[in-house]
Backbone bond lengths (Angstrom), bond angles and torsions (degrees), N, CA, C in turn:
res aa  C-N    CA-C-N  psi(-1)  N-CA   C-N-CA  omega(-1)  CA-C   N-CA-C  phi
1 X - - - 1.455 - - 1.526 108.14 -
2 X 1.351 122.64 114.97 1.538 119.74 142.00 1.245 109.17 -38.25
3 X 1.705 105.87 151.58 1.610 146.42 149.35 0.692 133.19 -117.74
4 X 1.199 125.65 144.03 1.783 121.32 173.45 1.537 102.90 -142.31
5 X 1.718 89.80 138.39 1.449 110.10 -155.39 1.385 116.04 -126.20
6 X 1.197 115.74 103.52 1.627 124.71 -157.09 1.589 94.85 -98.56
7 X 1.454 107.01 163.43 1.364 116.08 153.33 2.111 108.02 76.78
8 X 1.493 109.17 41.90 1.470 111.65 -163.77 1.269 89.78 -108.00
9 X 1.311 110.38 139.20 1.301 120.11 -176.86 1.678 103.73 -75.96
10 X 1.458 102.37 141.31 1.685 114.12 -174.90 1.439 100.60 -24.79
11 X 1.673 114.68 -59.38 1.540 103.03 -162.13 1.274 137.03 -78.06
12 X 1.269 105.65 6.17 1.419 127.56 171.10 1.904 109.80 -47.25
13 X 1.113 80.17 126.34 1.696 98.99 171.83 1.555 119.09 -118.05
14 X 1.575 107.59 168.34 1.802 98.83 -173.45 1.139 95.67 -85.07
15 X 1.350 150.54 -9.55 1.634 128.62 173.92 1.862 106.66 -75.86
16 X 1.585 107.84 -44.23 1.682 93.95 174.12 1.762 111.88 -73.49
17 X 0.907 126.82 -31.33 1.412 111.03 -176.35 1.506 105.02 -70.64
18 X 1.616 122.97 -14.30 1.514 115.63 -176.16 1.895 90.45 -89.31
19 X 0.790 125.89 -35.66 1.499 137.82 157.62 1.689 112.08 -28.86
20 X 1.034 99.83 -56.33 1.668 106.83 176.83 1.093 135.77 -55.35
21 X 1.564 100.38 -34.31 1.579 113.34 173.56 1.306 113.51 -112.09
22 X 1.588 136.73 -31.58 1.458 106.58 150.07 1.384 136.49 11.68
23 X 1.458 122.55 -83.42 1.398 112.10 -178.50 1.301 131.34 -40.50
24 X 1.720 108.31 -14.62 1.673 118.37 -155.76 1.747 98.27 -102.19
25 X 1.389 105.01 -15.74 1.456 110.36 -168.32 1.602 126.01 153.54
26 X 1.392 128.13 -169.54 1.275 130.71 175.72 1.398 117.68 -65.00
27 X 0.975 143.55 150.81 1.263 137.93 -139.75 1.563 96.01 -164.96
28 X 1.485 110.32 109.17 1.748 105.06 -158.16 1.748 95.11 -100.49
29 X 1.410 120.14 -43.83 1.695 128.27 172.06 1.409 113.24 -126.37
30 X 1.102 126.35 169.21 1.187 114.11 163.15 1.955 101.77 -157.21
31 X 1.102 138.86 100.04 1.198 142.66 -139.16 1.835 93.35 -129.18
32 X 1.652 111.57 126.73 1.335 115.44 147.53 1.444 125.32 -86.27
33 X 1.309 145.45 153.15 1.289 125.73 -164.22 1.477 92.91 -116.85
34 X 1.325 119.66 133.79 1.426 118.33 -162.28 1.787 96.98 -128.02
35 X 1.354 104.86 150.85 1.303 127.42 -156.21 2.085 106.02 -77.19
36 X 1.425 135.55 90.24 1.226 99.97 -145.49 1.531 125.57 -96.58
37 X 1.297 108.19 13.78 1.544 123.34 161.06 1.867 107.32 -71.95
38 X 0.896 101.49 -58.39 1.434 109.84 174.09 1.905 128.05 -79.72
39 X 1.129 90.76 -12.13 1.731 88.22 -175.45 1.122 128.32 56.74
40 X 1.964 125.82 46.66 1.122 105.51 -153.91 1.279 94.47 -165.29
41 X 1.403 132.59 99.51 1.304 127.44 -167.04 1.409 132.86 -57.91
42 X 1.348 99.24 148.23 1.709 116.96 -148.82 1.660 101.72 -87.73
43 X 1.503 132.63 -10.80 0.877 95.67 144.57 1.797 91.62 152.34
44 X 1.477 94.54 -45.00 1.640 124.63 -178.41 1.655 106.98 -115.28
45 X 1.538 110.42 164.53 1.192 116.73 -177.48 1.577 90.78 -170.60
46 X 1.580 106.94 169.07 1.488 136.78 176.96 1.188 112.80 -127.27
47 X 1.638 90.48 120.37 1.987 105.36 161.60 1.129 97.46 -117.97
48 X 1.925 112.63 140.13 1.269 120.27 -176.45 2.088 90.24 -126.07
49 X 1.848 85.68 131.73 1.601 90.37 -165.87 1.612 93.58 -126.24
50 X 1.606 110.20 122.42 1.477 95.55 -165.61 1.614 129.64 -71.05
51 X 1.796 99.57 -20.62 1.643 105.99 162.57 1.695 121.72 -49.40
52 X 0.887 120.81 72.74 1.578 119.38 165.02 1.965 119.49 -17.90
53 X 1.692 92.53 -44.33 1.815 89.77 161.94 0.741 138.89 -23.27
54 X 1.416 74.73 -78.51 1.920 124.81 -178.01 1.594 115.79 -62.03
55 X 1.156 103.90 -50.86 1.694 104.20 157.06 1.191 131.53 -45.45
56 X 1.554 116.75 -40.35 1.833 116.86 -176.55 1.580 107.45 -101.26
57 X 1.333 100.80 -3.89 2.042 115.73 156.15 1.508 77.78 -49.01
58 X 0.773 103.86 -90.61 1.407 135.40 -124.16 1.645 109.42 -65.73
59 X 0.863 109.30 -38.16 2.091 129.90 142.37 1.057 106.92 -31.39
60 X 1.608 110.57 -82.55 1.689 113.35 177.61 1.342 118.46 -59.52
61 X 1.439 135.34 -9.77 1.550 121.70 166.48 1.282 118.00 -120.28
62 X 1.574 123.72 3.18 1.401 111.30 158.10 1.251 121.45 -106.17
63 X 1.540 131.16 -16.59 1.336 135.27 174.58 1.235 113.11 -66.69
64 X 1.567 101.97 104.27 1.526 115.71 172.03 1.752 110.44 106.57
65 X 1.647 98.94 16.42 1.634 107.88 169.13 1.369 124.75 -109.70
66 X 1.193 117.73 154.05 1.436 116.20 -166.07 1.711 98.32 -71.29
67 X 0.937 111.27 161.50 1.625 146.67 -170.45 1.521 124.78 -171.70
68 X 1.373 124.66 97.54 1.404 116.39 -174.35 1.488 112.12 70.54
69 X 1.573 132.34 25.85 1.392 121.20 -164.13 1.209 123.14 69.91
70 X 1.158 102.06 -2.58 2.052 100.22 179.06 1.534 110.88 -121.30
71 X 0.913 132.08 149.71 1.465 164.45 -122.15 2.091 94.88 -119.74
72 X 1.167 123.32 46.84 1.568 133.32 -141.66 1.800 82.50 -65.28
73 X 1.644 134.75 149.28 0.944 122.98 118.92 2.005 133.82 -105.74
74 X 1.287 103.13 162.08 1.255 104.72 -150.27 2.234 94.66 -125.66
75 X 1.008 114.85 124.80 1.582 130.63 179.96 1.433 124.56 -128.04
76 X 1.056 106.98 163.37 1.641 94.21 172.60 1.553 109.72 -87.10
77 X 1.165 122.05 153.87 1.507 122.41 -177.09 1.511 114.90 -79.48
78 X 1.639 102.93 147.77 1.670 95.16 -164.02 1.568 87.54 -101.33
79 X 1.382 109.10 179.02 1.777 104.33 178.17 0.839 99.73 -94.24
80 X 1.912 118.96 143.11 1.517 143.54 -168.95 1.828 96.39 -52.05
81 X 1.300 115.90 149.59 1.530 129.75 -178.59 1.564 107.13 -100.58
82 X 1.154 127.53 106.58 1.591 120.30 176.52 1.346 113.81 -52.41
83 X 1.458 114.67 115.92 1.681 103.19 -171.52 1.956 93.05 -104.03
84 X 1.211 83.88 166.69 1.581 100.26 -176.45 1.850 112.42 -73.94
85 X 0.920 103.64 130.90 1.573 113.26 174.67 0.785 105.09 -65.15
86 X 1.927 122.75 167.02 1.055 143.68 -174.08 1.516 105.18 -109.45
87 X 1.848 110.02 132.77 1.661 91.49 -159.33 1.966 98.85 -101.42
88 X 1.570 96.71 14.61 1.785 104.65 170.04 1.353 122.68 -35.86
């Protein structure tokens, strides 16, 4: 199962956010999405953990827990939306 993980404090990196969910289970990626003019993460990121269990564990006990001082919430990921190109 994809996640998507809002609300990560700037300093969040992909080894602590793969850190985070560990306890809940196998943990196949775990990716911050970083800003790339600036180098500097945007805020949210995706760990995809293939236990489905272990995944909605992990929903129900980190959404709405502190992480870095912030209040993280945590969902299942919806599938990306093809957005329309720019015909510039």
């Amino acid at each position: 199962m994809n996640l998507y993980v809002s609300n990560l404090g700037f300093n969040t990196d992909d080894e602590e956010l793969k850190n985070l969910f560990t306890p809940f289970g196998d943990v196949s990626s775990a990716k911050v999405i970083m800003d790339k003019i600036m180098n500097k993460s945007r805020g949210f990121g995706f760990v995809e953990m293939p236990d489905d269990t272990a995944a909605n564990k992990a929903i129900a006990e980190l959404n709405g827990a502190m992480a870095d001082g912030r209040s993280i919430k945590v969902s299942e990921a919806r599938p990306r939306e093809e957005r329309p190109r720019n015909k510039w």
